[in-house]
C-alpha positions as CSV (number, residue, x, y, z in Angstrom):
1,X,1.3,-11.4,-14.4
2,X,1.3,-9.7,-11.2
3,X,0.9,-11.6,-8.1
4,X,0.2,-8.6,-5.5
5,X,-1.9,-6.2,-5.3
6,X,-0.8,-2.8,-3.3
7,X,-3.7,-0.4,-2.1
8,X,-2.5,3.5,-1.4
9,X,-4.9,5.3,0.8
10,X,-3.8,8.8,1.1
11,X,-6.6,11.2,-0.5
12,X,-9.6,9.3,0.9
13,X,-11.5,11.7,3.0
14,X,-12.8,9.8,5.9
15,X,-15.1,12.3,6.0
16,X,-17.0,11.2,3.1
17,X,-18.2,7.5,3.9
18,X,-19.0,6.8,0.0
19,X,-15.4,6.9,-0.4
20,X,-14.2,4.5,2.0
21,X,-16.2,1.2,1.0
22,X,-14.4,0.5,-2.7
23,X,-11.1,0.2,-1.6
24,X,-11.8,-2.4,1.1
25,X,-13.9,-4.4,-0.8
26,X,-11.4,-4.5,-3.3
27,X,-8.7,-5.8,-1.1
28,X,-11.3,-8.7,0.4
29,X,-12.0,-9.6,-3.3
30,X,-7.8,-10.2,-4.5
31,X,-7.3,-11.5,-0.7
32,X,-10.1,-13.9,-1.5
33,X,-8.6,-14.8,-5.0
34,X,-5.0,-15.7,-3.3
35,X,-3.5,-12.6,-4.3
36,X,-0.6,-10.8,-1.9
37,X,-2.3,-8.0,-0.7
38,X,-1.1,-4.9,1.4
39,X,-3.2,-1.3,2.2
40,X,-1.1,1.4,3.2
41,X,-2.9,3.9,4.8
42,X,-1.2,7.9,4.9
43,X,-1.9,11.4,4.8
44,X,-6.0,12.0,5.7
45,X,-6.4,8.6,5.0
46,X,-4.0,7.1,8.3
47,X,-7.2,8.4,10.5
48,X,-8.5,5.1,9.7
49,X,-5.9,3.5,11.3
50,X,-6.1,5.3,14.4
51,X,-8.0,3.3,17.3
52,X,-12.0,4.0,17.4
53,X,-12.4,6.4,14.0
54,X,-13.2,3.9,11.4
55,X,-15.7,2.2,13.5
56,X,-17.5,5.9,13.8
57,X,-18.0,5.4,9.8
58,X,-20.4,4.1,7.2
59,X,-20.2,4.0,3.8
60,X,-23.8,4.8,3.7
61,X,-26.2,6.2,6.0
62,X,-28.3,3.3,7.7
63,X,-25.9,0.6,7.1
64,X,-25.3,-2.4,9.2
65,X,-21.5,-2.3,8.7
66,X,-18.9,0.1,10.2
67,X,-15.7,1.0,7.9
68,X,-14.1,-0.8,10.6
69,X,-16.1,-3.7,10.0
70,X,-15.1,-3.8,6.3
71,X,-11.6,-3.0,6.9
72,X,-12.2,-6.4,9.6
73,X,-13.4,-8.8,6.7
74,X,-10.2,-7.7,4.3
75,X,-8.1,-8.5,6.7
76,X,-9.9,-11.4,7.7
77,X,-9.6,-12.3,4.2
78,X,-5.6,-11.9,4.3
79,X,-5.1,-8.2,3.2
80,X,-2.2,-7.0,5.4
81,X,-2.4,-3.3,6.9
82,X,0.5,-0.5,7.1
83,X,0.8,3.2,8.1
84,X,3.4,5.0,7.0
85,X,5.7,7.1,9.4
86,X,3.7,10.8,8.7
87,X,0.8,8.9,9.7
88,X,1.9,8.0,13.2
89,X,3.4,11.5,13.0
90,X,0.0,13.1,12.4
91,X,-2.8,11.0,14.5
92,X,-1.1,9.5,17.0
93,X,0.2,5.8,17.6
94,X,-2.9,4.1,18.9
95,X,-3.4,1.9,16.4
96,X,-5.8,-0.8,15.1
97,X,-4.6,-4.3,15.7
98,X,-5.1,-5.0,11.9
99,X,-2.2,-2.3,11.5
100,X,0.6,-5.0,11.7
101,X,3.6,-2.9,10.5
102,X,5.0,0.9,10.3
103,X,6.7,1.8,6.5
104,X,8.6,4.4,5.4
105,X,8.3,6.2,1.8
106,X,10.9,3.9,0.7
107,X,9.1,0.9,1.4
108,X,6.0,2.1,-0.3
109,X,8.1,3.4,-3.7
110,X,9.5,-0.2,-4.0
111,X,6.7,-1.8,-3.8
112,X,4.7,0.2,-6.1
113,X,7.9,0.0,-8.8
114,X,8.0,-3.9,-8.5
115,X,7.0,-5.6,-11.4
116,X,4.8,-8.3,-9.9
117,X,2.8,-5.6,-8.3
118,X,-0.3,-3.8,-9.1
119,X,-0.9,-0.2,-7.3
120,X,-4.4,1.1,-6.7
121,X,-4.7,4.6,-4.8
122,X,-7.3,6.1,-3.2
């Protein structure tokens, strides 16, 4: 059985707040269950790692939480966050501190073609 879980975010539209809450939530959940978890965010999707965007965005109009909160809680909950290269590329290099690493397309192949983990994009 697979012991990590790997989240791709690269067609999210930040734009579109409905879109953003799943995959966060997911990633608290395995956190929460011990799994080894790891969001990569790219393409459109590596906005949300640049400094003061995801804290602009809600899931739903009139709720309490920014995406930045939820994003906060799954890695509060142990779910590690990564931008690829393109991302840094294409919005810049100030970064959340919840971003703790920079990955190449290599890195992200590998770990979505190892056996003991499971790949979710979004």
């Amino acid at each position: 059985m697979a012991d990590k879980l790997l989240i791709i975010m690269v067609n999210t539209d930040p734009r579109n707040g409905a879109e953003l809450g799943v995959p966060f939530s997911q990633a608290t959940v395995a956190a929460a269950m011990e799994y080894d978890v790891e969001i990569i965010l790219t393409g459109n999707s590596g906005q949300l790692a640049k400094r003061g965007v995801a804290e602009k965005l809600y899931v739903q109009e009139g709720a309490s939480k920014s995406v930045y909160d939820i994003m906060k809680e799954a890695h509060e909950a142990g779910a590690k966050f990564k931008v690829c290269t393109p991302t840094i590329e294409l919005w810049g290099d100030d970064l959340i501190p919840e971003v703790s690493e920079t990955v190449g397309g290599a890195y992200v192949i590998s770990e979505a073609m190892d056996e003991n983990t499971v790949t979710f994009t979004y």
